[in-house]
C-alpha positions in Angstrom: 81.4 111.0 139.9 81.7 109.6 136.4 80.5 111.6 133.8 77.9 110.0 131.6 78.6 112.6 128.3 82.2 112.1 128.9 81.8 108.1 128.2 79.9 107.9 125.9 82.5 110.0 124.4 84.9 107.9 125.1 82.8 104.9 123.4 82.8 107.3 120.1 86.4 107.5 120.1 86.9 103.9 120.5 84.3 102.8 117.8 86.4 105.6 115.0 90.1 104.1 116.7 89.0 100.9 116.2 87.7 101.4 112.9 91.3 103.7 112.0 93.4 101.0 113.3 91.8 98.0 111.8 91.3 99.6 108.3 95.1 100.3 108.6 96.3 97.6 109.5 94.0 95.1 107.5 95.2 94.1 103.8 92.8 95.0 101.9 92.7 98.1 100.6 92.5 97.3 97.1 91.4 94.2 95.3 93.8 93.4 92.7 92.0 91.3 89.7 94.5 89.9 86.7 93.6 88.1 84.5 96.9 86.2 82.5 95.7 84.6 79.2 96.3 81.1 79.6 94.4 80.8 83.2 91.4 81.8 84.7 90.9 85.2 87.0 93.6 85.6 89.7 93.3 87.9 92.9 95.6 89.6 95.3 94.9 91.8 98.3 97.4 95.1 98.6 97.3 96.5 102.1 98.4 99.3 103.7 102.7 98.5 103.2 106.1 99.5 102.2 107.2 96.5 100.3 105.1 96.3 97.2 103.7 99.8 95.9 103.7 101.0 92.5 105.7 104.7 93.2 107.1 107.0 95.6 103.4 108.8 95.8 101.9 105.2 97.1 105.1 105.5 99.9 104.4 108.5 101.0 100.9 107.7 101.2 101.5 104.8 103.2 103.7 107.0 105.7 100.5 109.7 106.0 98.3 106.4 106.7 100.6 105.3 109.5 101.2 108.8 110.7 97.7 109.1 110.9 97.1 105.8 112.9 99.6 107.2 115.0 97.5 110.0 115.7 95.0 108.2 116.6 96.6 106.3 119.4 97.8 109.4 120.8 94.1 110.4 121.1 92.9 107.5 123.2 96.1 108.0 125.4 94.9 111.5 125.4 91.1 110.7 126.5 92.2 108.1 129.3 94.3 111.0 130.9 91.7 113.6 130.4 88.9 110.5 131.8 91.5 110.2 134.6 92.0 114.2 135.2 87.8 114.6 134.9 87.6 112.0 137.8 89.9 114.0 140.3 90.1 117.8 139.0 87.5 118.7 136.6 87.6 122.0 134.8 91.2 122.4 135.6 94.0 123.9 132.6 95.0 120.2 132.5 91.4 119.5 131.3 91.2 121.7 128.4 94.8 121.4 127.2 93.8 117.6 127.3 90.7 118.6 125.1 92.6 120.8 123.0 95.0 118.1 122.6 92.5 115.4 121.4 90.7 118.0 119.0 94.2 118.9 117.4 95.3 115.8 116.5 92.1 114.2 115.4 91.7 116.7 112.6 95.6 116.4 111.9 95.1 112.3 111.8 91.5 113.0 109.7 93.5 115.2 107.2 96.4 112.8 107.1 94.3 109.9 106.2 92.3 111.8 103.4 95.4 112.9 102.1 96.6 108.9 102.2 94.0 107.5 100.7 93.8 109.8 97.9 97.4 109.3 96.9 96.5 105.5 97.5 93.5 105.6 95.0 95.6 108.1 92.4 98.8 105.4 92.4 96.5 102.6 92.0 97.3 101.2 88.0 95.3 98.6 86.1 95.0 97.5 82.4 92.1 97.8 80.9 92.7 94.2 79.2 94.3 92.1 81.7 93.7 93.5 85.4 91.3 96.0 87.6 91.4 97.2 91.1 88.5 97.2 93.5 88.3 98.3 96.5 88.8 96.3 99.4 86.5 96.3 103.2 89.8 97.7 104.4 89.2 101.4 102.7 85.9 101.2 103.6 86.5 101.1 107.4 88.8 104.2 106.8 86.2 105.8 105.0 83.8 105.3 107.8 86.4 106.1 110.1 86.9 109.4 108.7 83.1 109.9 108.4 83.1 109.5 112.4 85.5 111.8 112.7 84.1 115.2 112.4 81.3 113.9 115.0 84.4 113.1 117.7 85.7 117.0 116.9 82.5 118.8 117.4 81.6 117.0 120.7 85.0 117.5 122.2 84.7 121.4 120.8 81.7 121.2 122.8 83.2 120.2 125.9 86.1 122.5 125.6 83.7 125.4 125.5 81.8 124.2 128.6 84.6 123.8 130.6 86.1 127.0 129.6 83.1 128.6 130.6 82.6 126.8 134.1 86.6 127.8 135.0 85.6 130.9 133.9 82.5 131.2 136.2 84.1 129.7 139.4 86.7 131.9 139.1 84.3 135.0 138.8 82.2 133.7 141.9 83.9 130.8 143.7 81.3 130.6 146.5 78.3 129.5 144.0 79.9 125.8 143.1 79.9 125.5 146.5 76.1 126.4 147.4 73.3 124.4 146.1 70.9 125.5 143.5 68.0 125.0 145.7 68.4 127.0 148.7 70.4 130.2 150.0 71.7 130.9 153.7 70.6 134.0 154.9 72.7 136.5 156.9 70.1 135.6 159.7 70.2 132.1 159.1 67.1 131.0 157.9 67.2 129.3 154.6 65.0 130.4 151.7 64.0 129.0 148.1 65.8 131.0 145.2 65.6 130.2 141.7 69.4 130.2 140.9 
């Protein structure tokens, strides 16, 4: 039986991937006005790559940026395994190392692309006469991305702790996932309301 929580989950995952990846890959992080003497305003786009930065702190935030998108792919590999594991064995060790998995390296990818995009904004230059830098819809997404972010760890915290608790419980008493909440079997075989 599919698990309603667990996709709508899945659809909050997708929305912060999908903003993560796209913000990433997009080139347009900063605006880049310049304005030369003899002609009018100019504008280039800078994106999220190795070939035109200003300093080996813009490269190694570009490399924490594409570790962190990385990351994120990992996750959704992560939640269509743990989707795939909840359909045939749910609340099994493979569950929750799954969970602790996706928890784990969404706060590692979060914390990777803070640290990127801080080093992005820091090595940003302009001269006050010529040229300024704006930011571009492409930092944006990354910072809504990383505003989803905490949601996605919190819910799957949740679920870790439920299913810790249920493998817990069925191993204590392994008969009641078994019986219904409704009614118990008497030892003379009658059945009886209970309120369990």
């Amino acid at each position: 039986m599919v698990d309603l929580k667990l996709c709508f989950y899945g659809i909050s995952l997708l929305i912060g991937f999908l903003l993560h990846v796209v913000g990433t890959v997009s080139n347009s992080i900063f605006i880049y006005y310049f304005k030369p003497v003899w002609v009018e305003k100019h504008l280039a786009n800078f994106g999220i790559d190795l070939g035109y930065w200003w300093g080996p702190s813009a490269k190694v935030a570009v490399y924490t940026c594409l570790l962190s998108s990385i990351g994120q792919n990992l996750v959704v590999v992560a939640y269509i395994f743990l989707f795939y594991e909840s359909q045939n064995h749910q609340y099994s060790r493979k569950f929750i190392y799954l969970l602790k998995f996706i928890k784990y390296m969404l706060l590692a990818s979060t914390l990777l692309l803070i640290v990127g995009l801080n080093l992005l904004t820091l090595s940003a230059k302009w001269d006050e006469e010529h040229e300024f830098v704006r930011y571009g819809y492409s930092l944006w997404l990354l910072v809504a991305s990383i505003c989803i972010s905490p949601f996605n760890i919190l819910v799957v915290r949740r679920f870790e702790e439920s299913a810790e608790m249920k493998q817990k419980l069925t191993k204590i008493y392994p008969l009641t996932s078994e019986i219904p909440n409704d009614f118990v079997v008497l030892k003379s075989g009658y059945s009886k309301m209970s309120d369990i």
